[in-house]
C-alpha positions in Angstrom: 123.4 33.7 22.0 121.2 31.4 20.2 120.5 28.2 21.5 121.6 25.1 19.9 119.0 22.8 17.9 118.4 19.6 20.1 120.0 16.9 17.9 117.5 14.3 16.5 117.4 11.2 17.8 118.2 8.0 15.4 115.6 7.2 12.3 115.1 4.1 10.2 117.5 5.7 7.2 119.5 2.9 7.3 116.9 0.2 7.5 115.2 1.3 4.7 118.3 1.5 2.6 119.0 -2.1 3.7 115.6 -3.0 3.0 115.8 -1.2 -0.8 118.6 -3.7 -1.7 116.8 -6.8 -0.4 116.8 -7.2 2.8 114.1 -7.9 4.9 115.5 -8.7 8.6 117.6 -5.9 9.7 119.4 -6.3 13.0 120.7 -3.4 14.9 124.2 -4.4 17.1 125.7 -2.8 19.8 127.8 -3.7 22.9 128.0 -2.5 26.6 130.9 -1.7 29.0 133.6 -1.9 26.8 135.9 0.8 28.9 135.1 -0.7 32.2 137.3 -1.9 34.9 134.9 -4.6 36.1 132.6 -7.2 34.7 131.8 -8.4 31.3 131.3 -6.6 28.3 127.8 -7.1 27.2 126.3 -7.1 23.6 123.0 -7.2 22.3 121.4 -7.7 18.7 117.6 -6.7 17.7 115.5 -7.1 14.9 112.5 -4.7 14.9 109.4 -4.6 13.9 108.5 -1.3 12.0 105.4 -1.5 12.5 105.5 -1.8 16.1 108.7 0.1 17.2 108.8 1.5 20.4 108.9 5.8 20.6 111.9 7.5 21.7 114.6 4.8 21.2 117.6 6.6 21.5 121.7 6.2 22.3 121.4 4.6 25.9 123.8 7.1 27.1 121.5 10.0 26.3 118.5 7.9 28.2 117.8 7.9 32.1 118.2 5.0 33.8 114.5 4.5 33.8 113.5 5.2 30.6 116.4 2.9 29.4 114.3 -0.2 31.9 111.0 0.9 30.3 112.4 0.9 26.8 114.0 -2.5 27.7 111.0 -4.0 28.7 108.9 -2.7 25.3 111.6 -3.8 23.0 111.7 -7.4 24.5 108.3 -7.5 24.2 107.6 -5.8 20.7 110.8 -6.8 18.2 110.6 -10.3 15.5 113.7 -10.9 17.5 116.3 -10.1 20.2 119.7 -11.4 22.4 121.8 -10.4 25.2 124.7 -11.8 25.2 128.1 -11.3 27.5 132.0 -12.3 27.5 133.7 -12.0 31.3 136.7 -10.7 32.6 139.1 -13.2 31.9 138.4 -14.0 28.3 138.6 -10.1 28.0 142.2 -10.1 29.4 142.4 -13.0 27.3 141.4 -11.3 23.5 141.5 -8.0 24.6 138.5 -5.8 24.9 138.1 -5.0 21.3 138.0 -8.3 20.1 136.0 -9.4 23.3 133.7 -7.1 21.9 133.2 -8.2 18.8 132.8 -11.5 20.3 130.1 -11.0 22.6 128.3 -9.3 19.2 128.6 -12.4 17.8 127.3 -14.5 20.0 124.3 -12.2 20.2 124.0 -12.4 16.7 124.1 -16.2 16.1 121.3 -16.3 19.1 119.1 -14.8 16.7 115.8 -16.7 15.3 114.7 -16.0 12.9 118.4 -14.8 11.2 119.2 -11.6 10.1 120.4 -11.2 6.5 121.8 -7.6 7.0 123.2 -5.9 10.2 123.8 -2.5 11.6 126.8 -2.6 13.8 127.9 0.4 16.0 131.6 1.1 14.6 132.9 -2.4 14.3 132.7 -5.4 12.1 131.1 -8.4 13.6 132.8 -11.8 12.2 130.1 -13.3 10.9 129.2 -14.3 7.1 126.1 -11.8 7.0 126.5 -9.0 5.4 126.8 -6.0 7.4 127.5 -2.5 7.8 129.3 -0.8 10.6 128.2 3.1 11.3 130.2 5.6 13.9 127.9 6.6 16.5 125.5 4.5 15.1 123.5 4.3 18.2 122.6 7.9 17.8 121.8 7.6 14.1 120.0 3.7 13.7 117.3 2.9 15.8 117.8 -0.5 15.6 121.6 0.0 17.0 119.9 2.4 19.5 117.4 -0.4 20.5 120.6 -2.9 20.9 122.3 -0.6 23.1 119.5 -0.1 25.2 119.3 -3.9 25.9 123.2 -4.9 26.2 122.9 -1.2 28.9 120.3 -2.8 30.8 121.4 -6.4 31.4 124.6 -5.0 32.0 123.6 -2.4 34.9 121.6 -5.2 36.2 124.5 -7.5 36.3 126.6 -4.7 38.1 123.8 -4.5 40.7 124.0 -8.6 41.6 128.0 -8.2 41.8 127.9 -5.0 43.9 126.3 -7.6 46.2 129.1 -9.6 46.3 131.5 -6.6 46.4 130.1 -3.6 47.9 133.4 -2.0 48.6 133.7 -1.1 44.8 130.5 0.9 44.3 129.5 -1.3 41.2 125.8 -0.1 41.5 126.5 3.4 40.8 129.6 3.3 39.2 128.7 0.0 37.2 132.5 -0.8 37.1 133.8 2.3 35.5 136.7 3.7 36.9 135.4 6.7 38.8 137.1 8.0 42.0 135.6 5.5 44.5 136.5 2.5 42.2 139.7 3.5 42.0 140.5 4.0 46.0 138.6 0.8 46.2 141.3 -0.7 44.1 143.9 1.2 46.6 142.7 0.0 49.6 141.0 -3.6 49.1 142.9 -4.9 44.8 141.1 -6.2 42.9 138.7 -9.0 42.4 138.6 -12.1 40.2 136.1 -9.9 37.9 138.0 -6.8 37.6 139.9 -6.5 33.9 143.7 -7.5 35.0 144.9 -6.5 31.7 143.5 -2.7 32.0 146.2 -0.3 33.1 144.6 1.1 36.3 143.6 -2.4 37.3 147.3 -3.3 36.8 148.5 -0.1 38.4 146.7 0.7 41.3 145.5 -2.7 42.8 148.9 -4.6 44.5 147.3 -7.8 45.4 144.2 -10.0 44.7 141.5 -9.8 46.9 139.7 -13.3 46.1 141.3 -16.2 44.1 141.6 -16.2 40.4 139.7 -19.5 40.3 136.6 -17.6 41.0 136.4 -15.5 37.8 133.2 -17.1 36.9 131.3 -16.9 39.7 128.3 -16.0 41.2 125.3 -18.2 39.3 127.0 -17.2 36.0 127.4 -14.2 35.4 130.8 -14.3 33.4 130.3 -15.9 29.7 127.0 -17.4 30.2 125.1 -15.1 31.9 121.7 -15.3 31.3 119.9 -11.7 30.8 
């Protein structure tokens, strides 16, 4: 049986289309942890430089945890501009993820200086007066999404690491608040924390009782709406 052709990673086709009708700062959007059980969603927004874009950006999720810190650390350091930005668990239970979402791309958007005056937005619309286009999968496609995902991944694992910390009992460093099968005996045994998404079905389901009062949703140092990346 023939193997399959490795697919390619993302290009700057849509960049250059943006930058053929007038644009000249393209951002790439994308968010982080949007199915999780625990934590903030995350979203970042990048403007790159062509001329001085990192090699092999790529969908986060295709990336090894190491190469994802190594691309991190280039992108900061190489793009016109970039921002990390997160919402927390209560403001998601609040909205609801989607909109959450969208949120935390907005705010990562408006940190942006100089402005955009086009964006690239993995699947959804961002609420903002820029004009933008949103592209399915588009962290596999744009390299400027693929950049952003890399960034929102990064802060985000790294914020998993300080709450697993806090609360070991959930496994948040390796399962970085997913629901995997030691998250979800965690839940079981110990419910659930002032972080966890209460408005998430197997939050709701599984986890009987609180295990810290709801009037510490925002802490440690925070890491809930303002945490700084």
């Amino acid at each position: 049986m023939a193997r399959k052709a490795p697919r390619p990673g993302p290009g700057w086709g849509y960049e250059r289309g943006a930058w053929e009708r007038g644009s000249r700062l393209v951002a790439g959007v994308d968010e982080a942890g949007r199915g999780c059980l625990f934590g903030p969603v995350f979203a970042a927004a990048v403007i790159l430089d062509p001329q001085a874009s990192p090699d092999g950006l790529d969908d986060s999720k295709r990336l090894t945890p190491a190469t994802r810190r190594r691309l991190d650390e280039l992108i900061r350091s190489a793009a016109l501009s970039w921002s990390v930005r997160a919402v927390d668990a209560a403001r998601i239970d609040l909205l609801n993820i989607l909109q959450a979402s969208r949120l935390a791309m907005r705010l990562a958007v408006d940190a942006l200086e100089p402005r955009p005056d086009f964006l690239l937005v993995d699947a959804v619309t961002v609420e903002t007066p820029t004009p933008q286009l949103p592209i399915v999968k588009g962290d596999a496609k744009s390299v400027s999404i693929a950049a952003a995902s890399i960034l929102a991944k990064v802060a985000r694992d790294r914020c998993m690491r300080e709450w697993d910390a806090v609360y070991p009992q959930y496994g948040l460093r390796s399962n970085k608040g997913y629901g995997t099968s030691v998250h979800l005996e965690a839940l079981r045994a110990h419910g659930c924390t002032p972080q966890h998404r209460l408005s998430f079905s197997p939050v709701r389901r599984l986890a009987a009782h609180y295990a810290w009062p709801p009037t510490e949703r925002s802490r440690p140092g925070g890491l809930g709406l303002d945490w700084d990346p």
